[in-house]
N, C-alpha and C positions, 0 to 999 in steps of 0.2 A: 504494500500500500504506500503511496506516494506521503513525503512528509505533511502533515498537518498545515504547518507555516513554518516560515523561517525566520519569524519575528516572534519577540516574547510577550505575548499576549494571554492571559490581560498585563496590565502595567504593576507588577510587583517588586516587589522590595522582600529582602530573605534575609534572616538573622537563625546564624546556625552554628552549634557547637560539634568542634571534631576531637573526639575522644579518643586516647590510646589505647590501641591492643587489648593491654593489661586490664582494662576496666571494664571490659565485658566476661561474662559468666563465660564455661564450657557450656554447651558447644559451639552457644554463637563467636567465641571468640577465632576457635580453630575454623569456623567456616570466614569471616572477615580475613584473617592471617593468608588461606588459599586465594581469597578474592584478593588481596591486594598483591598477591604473587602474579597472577593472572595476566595482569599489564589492562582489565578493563577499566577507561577511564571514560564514563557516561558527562554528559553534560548538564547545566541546569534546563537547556533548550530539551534535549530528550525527553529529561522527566517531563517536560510541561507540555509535549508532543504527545505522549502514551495519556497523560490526562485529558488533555481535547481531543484524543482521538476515544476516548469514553463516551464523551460527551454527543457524539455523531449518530450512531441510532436513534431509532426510534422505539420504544422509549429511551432516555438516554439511561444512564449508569454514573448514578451520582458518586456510588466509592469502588473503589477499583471493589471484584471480588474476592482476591488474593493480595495478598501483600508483598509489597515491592523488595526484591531479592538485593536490591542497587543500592551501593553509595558514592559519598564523594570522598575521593582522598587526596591526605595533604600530609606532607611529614614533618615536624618540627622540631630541632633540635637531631635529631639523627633518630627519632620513634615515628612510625609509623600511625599517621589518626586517620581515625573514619567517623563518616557522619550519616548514619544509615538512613535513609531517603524516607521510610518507615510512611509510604503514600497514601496507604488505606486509613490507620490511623490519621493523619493530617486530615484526609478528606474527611472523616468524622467528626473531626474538633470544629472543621470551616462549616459543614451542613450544620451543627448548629449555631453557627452566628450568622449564617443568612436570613433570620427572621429580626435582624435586628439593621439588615443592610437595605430590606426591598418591602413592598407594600408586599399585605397577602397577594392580592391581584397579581400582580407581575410574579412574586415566586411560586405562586402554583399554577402558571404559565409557562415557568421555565421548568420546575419540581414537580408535579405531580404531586396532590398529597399522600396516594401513596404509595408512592418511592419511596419519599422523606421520612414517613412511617415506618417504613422496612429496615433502611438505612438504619433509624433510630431503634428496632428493636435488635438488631443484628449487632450494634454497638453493645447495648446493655448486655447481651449475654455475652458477648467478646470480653467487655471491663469485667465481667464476674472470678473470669482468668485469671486478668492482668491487673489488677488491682494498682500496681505503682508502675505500668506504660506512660511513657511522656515522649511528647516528638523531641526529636534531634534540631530541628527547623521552625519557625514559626515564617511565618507570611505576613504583611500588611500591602495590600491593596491602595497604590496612586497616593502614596506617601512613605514617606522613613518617619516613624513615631519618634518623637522627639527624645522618651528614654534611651531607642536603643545609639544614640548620641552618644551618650554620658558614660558609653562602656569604654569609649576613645578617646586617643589624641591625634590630634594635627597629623603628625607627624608618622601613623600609622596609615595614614591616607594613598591610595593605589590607585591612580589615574593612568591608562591606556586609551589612545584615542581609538578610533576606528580604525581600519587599515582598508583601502583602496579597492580590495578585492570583496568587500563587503561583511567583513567581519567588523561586529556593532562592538562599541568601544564599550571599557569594564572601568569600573569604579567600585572600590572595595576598601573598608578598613578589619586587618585582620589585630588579632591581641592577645597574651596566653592568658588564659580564666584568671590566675592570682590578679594582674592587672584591672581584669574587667569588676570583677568582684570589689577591687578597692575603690576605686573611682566611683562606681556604683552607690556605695557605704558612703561616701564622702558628700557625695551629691542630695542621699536624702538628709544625711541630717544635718545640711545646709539646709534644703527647701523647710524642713522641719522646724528651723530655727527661723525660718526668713517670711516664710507664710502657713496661709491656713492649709489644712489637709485640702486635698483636691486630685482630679483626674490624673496630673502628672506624679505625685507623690503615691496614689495608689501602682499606676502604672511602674514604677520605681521599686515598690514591695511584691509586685506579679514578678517581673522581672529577672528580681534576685531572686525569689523562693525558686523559679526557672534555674537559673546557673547552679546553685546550691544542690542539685542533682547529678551533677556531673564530675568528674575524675578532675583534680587540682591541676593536672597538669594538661587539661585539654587548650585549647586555641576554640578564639569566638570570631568567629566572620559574620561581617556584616556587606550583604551583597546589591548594591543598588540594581540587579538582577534587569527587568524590562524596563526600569522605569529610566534607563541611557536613553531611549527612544520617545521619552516624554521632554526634557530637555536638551537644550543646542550644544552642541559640542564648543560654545564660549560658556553658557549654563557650565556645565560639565567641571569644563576648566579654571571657574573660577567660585568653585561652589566649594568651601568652607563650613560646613553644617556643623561637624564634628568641635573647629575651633570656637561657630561662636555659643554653643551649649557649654564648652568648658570657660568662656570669658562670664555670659549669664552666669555661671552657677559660681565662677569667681566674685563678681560682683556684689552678688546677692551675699560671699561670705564676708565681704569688706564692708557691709549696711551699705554698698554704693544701689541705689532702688534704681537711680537714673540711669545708671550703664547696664544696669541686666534689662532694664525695660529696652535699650537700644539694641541689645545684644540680640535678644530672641524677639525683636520686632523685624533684623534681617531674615532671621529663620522663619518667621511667620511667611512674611510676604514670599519667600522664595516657594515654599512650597504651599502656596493655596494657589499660587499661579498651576501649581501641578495637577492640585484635587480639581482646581475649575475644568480643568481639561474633561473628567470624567463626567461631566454634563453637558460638551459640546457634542454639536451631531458632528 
């Protein structure tokens, strides 16, 4: 069957930790060990290729019915990590937050209710299993949430432009967990001290309880994924997201109100120009 596209659609953003070897049980570990002997190196485009091509019957196939055998790997330090793609799972956590992204109308236009039903009873008796299953990956949709900022610095920032041949440019900060996890700490109880509880502070305790499941010595990537094709490659180039969350949450620890208000008033406007995007025809 011919590829799905060759663009990453929809426009997402990925935040994904890659764990060592060590930190997986037998036997999932010695099957990861052969897969990364193997030399398969899948991309983020595949996986989002095998998921829209779900999505293509009729009815469609809101979660894979197997679970994705694929990861991503990365090595750091001279260990071997993998980030297991764990697709069935994800597609369960996303079915349910589409009742919080679409009228009824339109999702049970695109969803059937009962697909959605199915999906949802096929989850509960799966979690009866799994009781401490958690994705490797999280997704946000036509934006980078402004937490997963706060896991970086500047300086971790990985800008590739596009190349000629039509390979879509990458933009990445990667980081080893001890790092993401301090910064993380630091940030809330800054906010903690500087204002009242709210979305970003919650979003901040989701987060960490997220990392806090994972091997100390993994690496946390954060992949601006399709959403290269939502801004210009001067966008691209000159987009700072990372530094101005860590000046904001500087600010806010110096009582300066006026420069964290400056700081994340760049971040605001840069990416609502992106959300707006997601209501143009």
């Amino acid at each position: 069957m011919p590829a799905v596209t060759s663009v990453l659609v929809p426009y997402a953003a990925y935040l994904r930790v890659y764990e060592p070897l060590a930190a997986f049980p037998e036997p999932e570990r010695g099957y990861w060990a052969r897969y990364t002997r193997s030399g398969r190196t899948p991309t983020a485009q595949d996986e989002l290729r095998r998921s829209l091509a779900d999505l293509l019957p009729t009815p469609p196939v809101p979660v894979p019915v197997h679970e994705s055998p694929d990861a991503f790997v990365t090595e750091v330090d001279g260990v071997v990590c993998v980030c297991p793609w764990r697709t069935r799972l994800r597609g369960w956590l996303a079915l349910m937050e589409l009742a919080e992204m679409f009228p009824a109308p339109v999702l049970d236009a695109v969803l059937p209710p009962v697909l959605r039903g199915q999906a949802t009873a096929d989850y509960e008796a799966w979690r009866e299993g799994h009781p401490d299953a958690r994705p490797w990956i999280r997704t946000a949709v036509w934006q980078v949430p402004v937490r997963w900022f706060s896991l970086f610095a500047d300086e971790e920032r990985e800008y590739v432009p596009g190349e000629a041949s039509g390979e879509p440019p990458v933009m990445r900060y990667r980081t080893p967990m001890v790092q993401a996890r301090r910064r993380l700490a630091r940030a809330l109880k800054t906010l903690r001290e500087a204002v009242d509880e709210g979305p970003l502070t919650e979003g901040l305790v989701d987060v960490g309880r997220w990392l806090e499941e994972f091997h100390p010595r993994s690496l946390v990537e954060l992949d601006y994924g399709g959403l290269v094709h939502a801004l210009s490659p001067e966008q691209l180039a000159g987009d700072r997201s990372a530094a101005d969350v860590a000046e904001g949450i500087a600010a806010l620890r110096a009582g300066d109100g006026e420069g964290a208000e400056v700081a994340y008033g760049r971040l605001s406007e840069r990416w609502r120009a992106v959300r707006d995007r997601q209501f143009a025809n």
